[in-house]
PDB file of N, CA, C and O in Angstrom, chain B, residues numbered from 101:
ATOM      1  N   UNK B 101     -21.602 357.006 299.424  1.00  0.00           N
ATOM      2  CA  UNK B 101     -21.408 355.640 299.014  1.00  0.00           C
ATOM      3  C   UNK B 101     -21.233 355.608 297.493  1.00  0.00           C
ATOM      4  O   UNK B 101     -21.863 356.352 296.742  1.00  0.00           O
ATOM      5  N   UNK B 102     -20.395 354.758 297.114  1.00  0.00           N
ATOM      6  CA  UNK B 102     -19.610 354.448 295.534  1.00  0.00           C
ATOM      7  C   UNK B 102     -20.563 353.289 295.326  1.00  0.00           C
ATOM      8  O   UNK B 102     -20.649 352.421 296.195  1.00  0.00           O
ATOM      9  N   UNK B 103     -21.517 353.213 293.858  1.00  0.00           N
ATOM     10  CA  UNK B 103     -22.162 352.258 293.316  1.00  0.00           C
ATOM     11  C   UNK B 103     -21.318 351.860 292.536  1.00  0.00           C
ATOM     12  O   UNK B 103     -20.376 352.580 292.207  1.00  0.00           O
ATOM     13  N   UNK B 104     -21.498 350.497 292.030  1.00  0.00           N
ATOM     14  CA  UNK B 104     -20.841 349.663 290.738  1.00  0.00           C
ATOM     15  C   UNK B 104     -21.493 349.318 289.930  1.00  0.00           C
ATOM     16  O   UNK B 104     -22.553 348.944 290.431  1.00  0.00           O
ATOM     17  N   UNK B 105     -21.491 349.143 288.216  1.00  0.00           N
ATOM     18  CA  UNK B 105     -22.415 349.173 287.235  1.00  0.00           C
ATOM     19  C   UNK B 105     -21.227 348.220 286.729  1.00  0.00           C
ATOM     20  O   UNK B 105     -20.094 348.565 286.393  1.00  0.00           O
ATOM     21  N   UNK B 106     -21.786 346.912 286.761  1.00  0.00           N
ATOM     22  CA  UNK B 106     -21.391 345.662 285.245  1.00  0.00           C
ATOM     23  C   UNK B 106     -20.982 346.304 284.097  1.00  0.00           C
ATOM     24  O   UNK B 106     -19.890 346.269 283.531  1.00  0.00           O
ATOM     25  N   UNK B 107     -22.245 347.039 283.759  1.00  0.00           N
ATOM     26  CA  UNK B 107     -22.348 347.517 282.602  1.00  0.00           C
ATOM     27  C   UNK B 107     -21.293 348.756 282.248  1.00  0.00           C
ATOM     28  O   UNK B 107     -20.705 348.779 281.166  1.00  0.00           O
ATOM     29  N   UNK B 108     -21.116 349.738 283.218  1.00  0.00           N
ATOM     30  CA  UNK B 108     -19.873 350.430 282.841  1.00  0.00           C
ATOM     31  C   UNK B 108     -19.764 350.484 284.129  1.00  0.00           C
ATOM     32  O   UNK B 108     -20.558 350.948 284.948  1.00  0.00           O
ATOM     33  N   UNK B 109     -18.538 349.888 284.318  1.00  0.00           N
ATOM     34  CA  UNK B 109     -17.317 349.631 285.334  1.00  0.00           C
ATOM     35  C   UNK B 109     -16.855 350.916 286.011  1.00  0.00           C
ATOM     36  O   UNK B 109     -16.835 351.279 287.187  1.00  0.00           O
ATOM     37  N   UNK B 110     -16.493 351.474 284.867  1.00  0.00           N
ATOM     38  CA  UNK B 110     -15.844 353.065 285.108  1.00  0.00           C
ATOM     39  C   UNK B 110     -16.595 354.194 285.840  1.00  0.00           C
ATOM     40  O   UNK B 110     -15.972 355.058 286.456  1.00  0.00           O
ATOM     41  N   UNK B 111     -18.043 354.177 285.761  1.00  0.00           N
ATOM     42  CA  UNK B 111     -18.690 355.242 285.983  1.00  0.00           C
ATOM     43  C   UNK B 111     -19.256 355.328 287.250  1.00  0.00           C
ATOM     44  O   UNK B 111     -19.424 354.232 287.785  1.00  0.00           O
ATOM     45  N   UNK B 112     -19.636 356.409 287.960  1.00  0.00           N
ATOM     46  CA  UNK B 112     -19.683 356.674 288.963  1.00  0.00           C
ATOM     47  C   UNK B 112     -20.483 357.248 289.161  1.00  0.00           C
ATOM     48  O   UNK B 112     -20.639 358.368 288.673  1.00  0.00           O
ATOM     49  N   UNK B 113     -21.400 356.604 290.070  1.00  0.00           N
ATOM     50  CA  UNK B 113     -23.026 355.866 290.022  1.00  0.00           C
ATOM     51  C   UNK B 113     -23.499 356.818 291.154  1.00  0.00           C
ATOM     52  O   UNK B 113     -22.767 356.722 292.139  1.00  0.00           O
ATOM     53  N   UNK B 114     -24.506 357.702 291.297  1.00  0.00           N
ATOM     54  CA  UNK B 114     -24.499 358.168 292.501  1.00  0.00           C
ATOM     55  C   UNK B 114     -26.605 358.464 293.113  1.00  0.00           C
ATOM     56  O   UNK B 114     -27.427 359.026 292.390  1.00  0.00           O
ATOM     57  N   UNK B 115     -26.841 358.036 294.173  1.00  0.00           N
ATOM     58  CA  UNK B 115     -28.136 358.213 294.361  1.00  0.00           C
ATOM     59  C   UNK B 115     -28.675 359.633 294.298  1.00  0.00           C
ATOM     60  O   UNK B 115     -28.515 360.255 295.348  1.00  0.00           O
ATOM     61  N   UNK B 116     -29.144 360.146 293.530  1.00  0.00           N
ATOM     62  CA  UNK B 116     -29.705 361.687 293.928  1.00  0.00           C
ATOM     63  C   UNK B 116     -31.242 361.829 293.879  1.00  0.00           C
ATOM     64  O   UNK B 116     -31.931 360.809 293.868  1.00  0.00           O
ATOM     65  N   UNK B 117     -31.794 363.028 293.848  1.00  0.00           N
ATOM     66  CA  UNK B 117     -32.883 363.075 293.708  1.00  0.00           C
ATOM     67  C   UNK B 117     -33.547 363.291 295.331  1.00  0.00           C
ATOM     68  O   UNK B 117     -32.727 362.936 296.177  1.00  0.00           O
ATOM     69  N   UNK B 118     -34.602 363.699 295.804  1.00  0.00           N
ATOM     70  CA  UNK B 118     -35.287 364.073 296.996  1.00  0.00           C
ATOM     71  C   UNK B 118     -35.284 362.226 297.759  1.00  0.00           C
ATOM     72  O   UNK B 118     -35.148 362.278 298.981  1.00  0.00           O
ATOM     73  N   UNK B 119     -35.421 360.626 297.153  1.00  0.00           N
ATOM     74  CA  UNK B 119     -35.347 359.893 297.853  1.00  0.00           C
ATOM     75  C   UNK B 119     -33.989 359.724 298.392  1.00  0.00           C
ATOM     76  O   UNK B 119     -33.849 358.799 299.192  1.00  0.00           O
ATOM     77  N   UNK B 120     -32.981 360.429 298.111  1.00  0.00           N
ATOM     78  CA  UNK B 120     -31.434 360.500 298.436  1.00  0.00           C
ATOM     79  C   UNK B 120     -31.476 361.282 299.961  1.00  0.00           C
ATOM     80  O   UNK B 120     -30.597 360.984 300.770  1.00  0.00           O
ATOM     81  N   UNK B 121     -32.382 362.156 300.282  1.00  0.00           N
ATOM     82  CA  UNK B 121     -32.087 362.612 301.356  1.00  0.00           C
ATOM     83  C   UNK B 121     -33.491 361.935 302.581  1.00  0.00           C
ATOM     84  O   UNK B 121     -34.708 361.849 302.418  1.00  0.00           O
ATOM     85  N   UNK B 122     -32.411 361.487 304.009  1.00  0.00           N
ATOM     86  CA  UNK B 122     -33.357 361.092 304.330  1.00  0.00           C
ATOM     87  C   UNK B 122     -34.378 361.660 304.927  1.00  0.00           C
ATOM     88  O   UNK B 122     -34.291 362.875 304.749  1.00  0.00           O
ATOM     89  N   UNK B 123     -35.781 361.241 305.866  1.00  0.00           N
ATOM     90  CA  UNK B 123     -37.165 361.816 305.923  1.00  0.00           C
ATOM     91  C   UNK B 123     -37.354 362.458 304.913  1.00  0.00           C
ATOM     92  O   UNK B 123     -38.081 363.134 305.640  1.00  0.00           O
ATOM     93  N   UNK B 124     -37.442 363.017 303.775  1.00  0.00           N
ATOM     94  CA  UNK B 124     -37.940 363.859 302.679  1.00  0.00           C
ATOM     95  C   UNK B 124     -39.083 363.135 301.698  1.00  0.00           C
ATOM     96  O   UNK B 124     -39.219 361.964 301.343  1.00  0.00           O
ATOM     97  N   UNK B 125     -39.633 364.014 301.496  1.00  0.00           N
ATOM     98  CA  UNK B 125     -41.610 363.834 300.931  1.00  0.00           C
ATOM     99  C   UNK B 125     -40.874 363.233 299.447  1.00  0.00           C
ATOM    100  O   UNK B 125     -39.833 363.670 298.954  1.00  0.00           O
ATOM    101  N   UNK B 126     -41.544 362.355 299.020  1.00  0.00           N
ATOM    102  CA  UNK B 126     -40.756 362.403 297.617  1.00  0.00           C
ATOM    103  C   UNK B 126     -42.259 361.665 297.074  1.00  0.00           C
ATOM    104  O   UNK B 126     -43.277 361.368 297.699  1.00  0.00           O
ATOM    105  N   UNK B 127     -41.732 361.467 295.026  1.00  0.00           N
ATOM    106  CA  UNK B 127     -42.825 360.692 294.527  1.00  0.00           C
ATOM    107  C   UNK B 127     -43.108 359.418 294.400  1.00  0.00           C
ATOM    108  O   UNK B 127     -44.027 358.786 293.878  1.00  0.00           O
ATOM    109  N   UNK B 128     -41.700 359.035 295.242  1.00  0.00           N
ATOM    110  CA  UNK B 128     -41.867 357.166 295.279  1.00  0.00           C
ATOM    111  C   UNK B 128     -40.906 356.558 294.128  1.00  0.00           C
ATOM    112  O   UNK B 128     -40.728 355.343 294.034  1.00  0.00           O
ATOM    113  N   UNK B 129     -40.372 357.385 293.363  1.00  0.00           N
ATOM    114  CA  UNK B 129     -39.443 356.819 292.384  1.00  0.00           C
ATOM    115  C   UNK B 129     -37.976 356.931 292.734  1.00  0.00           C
ATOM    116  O   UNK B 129     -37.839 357.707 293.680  1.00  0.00           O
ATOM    117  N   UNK B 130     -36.907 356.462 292.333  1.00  0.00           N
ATOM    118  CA  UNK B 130     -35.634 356.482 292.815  1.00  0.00           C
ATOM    119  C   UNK B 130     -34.907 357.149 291.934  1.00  0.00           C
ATOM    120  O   UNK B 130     -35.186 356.903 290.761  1.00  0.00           O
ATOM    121  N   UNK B 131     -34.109 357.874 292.117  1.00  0.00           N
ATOM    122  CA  UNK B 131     -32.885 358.716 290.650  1.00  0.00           C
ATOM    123  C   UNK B 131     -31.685 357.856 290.747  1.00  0.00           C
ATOM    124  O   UNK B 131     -31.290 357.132 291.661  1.00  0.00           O
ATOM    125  N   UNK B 132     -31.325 358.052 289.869  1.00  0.00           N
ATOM    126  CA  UNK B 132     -29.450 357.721 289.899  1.00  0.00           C
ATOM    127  C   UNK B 132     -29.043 358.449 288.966  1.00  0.00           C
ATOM    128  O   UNK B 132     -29.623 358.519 287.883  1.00  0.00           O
ATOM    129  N   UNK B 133     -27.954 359.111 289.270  1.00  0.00           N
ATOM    130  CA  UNK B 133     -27.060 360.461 288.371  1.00  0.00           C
ATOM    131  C   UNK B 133     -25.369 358.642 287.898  1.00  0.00           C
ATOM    132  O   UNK B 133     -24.596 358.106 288.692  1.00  0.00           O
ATOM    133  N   UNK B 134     -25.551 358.401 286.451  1.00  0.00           N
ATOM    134  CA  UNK B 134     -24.544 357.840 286.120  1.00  0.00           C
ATOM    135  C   UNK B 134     -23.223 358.646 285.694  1.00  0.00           C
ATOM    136  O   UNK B 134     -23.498 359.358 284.728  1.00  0.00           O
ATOM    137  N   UNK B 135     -22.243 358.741 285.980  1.00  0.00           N
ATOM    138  CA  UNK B 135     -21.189 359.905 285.464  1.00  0.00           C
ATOM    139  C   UNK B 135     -20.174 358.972 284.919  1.00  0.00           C
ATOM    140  O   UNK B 135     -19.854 357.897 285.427  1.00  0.00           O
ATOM    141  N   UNK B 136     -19.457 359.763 283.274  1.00  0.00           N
ATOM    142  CA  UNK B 136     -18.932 358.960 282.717  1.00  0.00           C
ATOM    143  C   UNK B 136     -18.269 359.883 282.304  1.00  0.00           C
ATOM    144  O   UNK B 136     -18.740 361.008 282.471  1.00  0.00           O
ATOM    145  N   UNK B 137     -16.671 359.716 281.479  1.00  0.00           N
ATOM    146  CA  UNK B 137     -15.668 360.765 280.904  1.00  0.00           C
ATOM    147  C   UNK B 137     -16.630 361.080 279.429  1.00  0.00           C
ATOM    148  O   UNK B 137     -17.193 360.242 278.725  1.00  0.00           O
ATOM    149  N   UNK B 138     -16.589 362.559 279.257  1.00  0.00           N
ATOM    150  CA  UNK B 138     -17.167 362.878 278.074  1.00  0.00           C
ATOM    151  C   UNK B 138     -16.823 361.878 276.669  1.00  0.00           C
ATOM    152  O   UNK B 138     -17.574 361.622 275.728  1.00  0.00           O
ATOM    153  N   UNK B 139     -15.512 361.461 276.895  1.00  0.00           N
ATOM    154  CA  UNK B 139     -14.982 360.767 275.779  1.00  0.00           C
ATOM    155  C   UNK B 139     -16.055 359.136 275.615  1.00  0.00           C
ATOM    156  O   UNK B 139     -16.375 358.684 274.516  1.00  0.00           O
ATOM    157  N   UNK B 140     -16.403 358.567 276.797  1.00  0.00           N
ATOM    158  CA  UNK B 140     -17.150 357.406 277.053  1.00  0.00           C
ATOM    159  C   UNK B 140     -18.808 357.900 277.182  1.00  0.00           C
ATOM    160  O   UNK B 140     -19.641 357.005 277.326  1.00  0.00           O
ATOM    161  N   UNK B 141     -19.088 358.776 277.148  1.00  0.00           N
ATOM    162  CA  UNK B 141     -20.630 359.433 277.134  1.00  0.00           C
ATOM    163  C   UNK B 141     -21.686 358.906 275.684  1.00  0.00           C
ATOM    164  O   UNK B 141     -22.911 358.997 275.612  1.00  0.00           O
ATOM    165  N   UNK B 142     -20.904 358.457 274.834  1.00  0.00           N
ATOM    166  CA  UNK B 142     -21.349 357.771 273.195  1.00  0.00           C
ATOM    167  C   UNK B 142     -21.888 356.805 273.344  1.00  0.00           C
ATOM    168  O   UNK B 142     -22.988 356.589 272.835  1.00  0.00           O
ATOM    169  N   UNK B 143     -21.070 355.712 274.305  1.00  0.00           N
ATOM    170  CA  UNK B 143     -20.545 354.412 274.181  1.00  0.00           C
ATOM    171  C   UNK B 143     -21.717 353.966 275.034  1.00  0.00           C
ATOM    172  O   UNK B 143     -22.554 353.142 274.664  1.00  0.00           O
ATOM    173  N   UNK B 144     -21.701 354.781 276.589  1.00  0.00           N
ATOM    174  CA  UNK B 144     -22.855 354.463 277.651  1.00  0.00           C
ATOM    175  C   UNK B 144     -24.233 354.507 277.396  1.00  0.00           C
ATOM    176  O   UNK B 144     -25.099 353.828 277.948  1.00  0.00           O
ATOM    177  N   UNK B 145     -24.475 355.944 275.908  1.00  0.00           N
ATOM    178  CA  UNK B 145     -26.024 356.123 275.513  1.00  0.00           C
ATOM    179  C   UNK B 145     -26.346 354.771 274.904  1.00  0.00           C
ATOM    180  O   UNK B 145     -27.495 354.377 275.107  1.00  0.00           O
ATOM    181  N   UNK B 146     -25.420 353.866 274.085  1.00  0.00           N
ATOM    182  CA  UNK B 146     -25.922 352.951 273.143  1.00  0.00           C
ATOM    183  C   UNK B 146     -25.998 351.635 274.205  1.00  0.00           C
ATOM    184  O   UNK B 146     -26.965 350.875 274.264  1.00  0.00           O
ATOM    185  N   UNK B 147     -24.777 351.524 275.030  1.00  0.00           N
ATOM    186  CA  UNK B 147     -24.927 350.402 275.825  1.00  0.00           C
ATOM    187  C   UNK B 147     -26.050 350.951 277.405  1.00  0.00           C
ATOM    188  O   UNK B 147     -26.597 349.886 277.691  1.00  0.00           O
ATOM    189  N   UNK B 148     -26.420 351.716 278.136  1.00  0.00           N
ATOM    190  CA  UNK B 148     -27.797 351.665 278.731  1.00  0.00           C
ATOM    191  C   UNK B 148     -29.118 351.982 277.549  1.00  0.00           C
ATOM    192  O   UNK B 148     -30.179 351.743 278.127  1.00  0.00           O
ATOM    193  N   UNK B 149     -29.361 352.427 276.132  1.00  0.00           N
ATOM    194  CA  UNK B 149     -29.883 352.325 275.291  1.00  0.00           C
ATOM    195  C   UNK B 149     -30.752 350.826 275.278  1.00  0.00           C
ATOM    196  O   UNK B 149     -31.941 350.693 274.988  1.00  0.00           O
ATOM    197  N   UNK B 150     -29.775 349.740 275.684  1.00  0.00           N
ATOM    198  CA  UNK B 150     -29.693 348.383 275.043  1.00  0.00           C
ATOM    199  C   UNK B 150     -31.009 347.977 276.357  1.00  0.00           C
ATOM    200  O   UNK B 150     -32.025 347.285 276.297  1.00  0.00           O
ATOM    201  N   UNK B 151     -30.543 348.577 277.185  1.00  0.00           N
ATOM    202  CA  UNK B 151     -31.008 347.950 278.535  1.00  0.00           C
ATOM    203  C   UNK B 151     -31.937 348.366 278.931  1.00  0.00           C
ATOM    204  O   UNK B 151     -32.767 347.596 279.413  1.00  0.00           O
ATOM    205  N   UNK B 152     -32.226 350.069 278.878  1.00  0.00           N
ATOM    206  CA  UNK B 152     -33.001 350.515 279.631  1.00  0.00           C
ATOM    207  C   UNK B 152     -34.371 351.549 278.694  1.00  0.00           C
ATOM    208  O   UNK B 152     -33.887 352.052 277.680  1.00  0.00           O
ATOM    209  N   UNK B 153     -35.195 351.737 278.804  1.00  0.00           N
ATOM    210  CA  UNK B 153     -36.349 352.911 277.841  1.00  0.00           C
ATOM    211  C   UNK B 153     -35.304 354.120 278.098  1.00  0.00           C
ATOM    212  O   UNK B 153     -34.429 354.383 278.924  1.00  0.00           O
ATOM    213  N   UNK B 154     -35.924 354.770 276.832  1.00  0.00           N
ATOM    214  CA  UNK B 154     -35.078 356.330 277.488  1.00  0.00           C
ATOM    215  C   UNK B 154     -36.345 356.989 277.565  1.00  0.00           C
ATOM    216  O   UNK B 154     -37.461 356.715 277.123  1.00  0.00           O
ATOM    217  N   UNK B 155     -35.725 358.241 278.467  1.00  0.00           N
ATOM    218  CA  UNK B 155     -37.056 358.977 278.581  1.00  0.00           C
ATOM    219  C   UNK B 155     -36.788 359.753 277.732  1.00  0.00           C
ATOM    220  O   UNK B 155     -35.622 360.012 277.431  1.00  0.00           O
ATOM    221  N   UNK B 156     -38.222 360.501 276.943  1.00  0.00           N
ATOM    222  CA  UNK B 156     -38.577 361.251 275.513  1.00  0.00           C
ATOM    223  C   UNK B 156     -38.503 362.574 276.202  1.00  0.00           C
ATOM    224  O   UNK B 156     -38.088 363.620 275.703  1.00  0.00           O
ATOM    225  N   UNK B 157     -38.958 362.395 277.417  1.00  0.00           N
ATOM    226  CA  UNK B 157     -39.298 363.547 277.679  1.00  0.00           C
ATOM    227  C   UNK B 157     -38.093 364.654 278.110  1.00  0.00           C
ATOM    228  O   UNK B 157     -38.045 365.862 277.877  1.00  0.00           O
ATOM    229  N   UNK B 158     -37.386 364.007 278.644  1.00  0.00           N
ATOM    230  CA  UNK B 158     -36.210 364.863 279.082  1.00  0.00           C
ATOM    231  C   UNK B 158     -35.309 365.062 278.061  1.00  0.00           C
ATOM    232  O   UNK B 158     -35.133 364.353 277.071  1.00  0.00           O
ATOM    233  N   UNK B 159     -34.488 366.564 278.526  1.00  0.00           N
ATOM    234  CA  UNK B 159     -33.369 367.008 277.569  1.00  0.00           C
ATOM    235  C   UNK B 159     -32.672 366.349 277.185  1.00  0.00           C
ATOM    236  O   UNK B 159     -32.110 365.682 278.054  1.00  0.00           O
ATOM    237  N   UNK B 160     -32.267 366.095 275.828  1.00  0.00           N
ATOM    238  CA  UNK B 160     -31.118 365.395 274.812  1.00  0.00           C
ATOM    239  C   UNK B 160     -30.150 366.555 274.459  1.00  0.00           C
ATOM    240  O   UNK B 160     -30.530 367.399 273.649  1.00  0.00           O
ATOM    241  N   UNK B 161     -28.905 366.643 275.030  1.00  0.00           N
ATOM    242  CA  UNK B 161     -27.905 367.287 274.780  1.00  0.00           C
ATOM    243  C   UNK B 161     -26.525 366.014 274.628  1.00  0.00           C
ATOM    244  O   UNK B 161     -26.558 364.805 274.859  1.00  0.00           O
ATOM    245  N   UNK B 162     -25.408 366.884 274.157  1.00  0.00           N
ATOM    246  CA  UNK B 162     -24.625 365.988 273.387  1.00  0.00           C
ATOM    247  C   UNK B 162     -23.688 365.049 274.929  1.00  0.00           C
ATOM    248  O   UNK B 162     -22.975 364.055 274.792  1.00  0.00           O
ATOM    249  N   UNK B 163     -24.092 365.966 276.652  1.00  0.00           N
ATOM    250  CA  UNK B 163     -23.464 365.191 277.549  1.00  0.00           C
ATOM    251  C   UNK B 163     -24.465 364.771 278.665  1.00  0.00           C
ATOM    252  O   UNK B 163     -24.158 364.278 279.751  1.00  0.00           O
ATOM    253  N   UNK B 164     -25.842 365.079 278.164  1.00  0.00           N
ATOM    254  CA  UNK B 164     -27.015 364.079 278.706  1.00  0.00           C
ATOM    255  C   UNK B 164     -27.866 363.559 278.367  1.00  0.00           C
ATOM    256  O   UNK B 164     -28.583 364.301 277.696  1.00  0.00           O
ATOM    257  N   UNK B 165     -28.383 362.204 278.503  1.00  0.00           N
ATOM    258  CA  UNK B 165     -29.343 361.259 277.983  1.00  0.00           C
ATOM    259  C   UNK B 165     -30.490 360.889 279.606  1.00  0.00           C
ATOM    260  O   UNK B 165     -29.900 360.755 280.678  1.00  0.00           O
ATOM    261  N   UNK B 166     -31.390 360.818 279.584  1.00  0.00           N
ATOM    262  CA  UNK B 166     -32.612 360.295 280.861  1.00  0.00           C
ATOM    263  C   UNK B 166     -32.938 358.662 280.381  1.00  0.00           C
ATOM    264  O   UNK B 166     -32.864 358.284 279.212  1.00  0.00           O
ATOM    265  N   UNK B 167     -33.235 357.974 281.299  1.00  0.00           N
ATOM    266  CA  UNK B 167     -33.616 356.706 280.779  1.00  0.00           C
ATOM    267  C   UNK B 167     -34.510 356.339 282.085  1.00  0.00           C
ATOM    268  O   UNK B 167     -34.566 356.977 283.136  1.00  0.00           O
ATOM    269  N   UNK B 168     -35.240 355.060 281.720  1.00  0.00           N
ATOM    270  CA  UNK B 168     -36.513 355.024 282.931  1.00  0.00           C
ATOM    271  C   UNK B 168     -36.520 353.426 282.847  1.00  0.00           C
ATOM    272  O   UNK B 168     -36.001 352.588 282.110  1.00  0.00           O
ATOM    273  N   UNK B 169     -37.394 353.412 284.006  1.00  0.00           N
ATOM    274  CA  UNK B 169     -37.541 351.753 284.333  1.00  0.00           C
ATOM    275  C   UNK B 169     -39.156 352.252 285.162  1.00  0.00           C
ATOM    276  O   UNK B 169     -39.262 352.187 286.386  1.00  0.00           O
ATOM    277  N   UNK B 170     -40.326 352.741 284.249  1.00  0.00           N
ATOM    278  CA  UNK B 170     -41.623 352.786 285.231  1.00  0.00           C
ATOM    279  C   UNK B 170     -41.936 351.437 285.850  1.00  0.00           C
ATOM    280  O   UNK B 170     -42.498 351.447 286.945  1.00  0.00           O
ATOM    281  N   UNK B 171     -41.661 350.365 285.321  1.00  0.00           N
ATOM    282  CA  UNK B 171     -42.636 349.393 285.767  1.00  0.00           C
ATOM    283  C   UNK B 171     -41.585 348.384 286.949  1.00  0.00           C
ATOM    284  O   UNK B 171     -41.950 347.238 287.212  1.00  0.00           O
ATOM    285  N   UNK B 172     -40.501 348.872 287.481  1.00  0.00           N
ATOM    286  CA  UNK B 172     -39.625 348.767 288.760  1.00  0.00           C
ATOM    287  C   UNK B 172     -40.011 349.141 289.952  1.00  0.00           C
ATOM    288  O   UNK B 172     -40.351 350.324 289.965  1.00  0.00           O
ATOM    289  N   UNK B 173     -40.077 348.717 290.751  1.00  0.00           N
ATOM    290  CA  UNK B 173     -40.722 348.993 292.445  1.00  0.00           C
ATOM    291  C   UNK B 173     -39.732 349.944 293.070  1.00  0.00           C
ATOM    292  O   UNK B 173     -39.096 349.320 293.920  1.00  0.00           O
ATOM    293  N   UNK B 174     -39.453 350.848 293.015  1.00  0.00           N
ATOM    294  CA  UNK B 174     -39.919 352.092 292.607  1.00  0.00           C
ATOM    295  C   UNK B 174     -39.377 352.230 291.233  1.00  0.00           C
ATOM    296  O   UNK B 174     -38.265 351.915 290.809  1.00  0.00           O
ATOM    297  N   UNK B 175     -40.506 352.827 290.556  1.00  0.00           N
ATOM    298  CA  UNK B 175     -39.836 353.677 289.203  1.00  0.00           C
ATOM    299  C   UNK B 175     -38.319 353.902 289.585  1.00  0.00           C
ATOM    300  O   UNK B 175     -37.822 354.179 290.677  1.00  0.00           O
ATOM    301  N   UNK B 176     -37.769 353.709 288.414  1.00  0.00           N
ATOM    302  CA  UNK B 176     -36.652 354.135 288.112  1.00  0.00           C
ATOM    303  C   UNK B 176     -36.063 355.243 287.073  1.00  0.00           C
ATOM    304  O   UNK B 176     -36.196 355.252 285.849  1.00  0.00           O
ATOM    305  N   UNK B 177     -35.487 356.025 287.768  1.00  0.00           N
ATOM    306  CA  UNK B 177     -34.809 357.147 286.708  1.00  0.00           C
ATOM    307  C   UNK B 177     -33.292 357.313 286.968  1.00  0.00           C
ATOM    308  O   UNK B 177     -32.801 357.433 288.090  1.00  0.00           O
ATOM    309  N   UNK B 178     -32.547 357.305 285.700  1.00  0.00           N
ATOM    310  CA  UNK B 178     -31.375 357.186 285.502  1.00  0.00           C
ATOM    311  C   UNK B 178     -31.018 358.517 284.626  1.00  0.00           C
ATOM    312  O   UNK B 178     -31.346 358.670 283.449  1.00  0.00           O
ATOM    313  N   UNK B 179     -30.252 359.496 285.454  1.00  0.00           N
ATOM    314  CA  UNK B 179     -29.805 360.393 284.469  1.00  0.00           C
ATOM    315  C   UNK B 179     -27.963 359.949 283.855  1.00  0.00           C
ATOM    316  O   UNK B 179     -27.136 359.553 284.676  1.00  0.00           O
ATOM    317  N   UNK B 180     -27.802 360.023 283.174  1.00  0.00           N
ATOM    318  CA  UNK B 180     -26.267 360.034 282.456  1.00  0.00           C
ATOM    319  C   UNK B 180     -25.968 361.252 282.074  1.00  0.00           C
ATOM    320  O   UNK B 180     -26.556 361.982 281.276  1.00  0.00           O
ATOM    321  N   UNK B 181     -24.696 361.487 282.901  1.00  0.00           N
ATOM    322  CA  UNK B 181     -24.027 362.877 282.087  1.00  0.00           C
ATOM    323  C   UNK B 181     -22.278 362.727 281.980  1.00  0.00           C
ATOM    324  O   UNK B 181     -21.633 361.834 282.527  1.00  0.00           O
ATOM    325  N   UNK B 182     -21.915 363.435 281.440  1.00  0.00           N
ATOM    326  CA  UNK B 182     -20.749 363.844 280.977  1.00  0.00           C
ATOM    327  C   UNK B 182     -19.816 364.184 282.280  1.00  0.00           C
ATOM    328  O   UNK B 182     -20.085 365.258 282.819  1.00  0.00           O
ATOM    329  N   UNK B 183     -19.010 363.600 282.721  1.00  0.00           N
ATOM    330  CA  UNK B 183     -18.196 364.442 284.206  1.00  0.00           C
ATOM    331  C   UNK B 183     -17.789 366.027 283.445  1.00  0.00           C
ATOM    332  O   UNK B 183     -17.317 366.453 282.391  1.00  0.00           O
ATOM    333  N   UNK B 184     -18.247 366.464 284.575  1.00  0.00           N
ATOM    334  CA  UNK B 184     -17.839 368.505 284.768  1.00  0.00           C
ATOM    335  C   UNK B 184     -18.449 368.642 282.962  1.00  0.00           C
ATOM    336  O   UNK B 184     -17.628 368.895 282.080  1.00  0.00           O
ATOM    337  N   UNK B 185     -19.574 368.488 282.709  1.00  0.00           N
ATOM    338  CA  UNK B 185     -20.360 369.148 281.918  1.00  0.00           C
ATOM    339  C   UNK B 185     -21.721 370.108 282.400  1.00  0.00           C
ATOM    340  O   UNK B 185     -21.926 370.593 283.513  1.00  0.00           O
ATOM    341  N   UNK B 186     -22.574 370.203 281.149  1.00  0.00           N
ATOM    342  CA  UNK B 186     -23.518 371.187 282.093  1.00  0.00           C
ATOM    343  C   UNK B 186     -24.451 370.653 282.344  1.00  0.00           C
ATOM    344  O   UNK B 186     -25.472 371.335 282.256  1.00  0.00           O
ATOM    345  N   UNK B 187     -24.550 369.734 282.618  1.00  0.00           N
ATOM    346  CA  UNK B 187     -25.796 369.308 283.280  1.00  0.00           C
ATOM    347  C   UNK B 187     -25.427 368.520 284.647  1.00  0.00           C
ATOM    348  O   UNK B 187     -26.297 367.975 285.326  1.00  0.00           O
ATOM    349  N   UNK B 188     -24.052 368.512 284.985  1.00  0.00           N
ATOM    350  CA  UNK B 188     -23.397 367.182 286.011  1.00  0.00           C
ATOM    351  C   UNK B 188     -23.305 367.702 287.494  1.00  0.00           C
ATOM    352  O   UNK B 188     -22.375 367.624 288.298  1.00  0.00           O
ATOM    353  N   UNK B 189     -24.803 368.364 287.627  1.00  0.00           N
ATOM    354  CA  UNK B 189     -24.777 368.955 289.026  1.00  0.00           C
ATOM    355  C   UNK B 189     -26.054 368.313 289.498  1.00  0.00           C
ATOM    356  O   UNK B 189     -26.800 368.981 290.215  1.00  0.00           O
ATOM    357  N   UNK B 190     -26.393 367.029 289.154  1.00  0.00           N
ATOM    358  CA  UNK B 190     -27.562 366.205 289.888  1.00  0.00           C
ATOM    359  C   UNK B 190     -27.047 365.837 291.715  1.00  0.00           C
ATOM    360  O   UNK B 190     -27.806 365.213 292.456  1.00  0.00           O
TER     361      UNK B 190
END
């Protein structure tokens, strides 16, 4: 299934993470892998920046950013990466 984001139109939104598959044990939080053209990867850190916490904790490379929503029914985690970079195998 294809998600849609207001916020970037273009990108291509996808559920991952262990609640993505079904019956599987998970921690109760939800992932979403956002994928965007490396060229638009700038533009998405400052505009989900606006919107969302980022997470500190996860890797900062120049084609991935983590961002969180703890206090969402389920936690929320949002990874953003770069299409066909190295991290875009969520």
């Amino acid at each position: 299934m294809k998600y849609k984001c207001e916020l970037l139109p273009e990108a291509d939104i996808q559920h991952v993470g262990s609640s993505a598959i079904p019956n599987s044990v998970t921690k109760g939080d939800l992932d979403i892998q956002v994928r965007v053209s490396t060229e638009q990867f700038s533009k998405a850190v400052e505009l989900l920046s606006n919107v969302y916490e980022r997470n500190e904790e996860s890797a900062k490379i120049d084609t991935f950013r983590a961002f969180k929503v703890d206090t969402s029914n389920p936690p929320l985690g949002i990874q953003l990466t770069g299409n066909d970079s190295e991290l875009d195998f969520l």
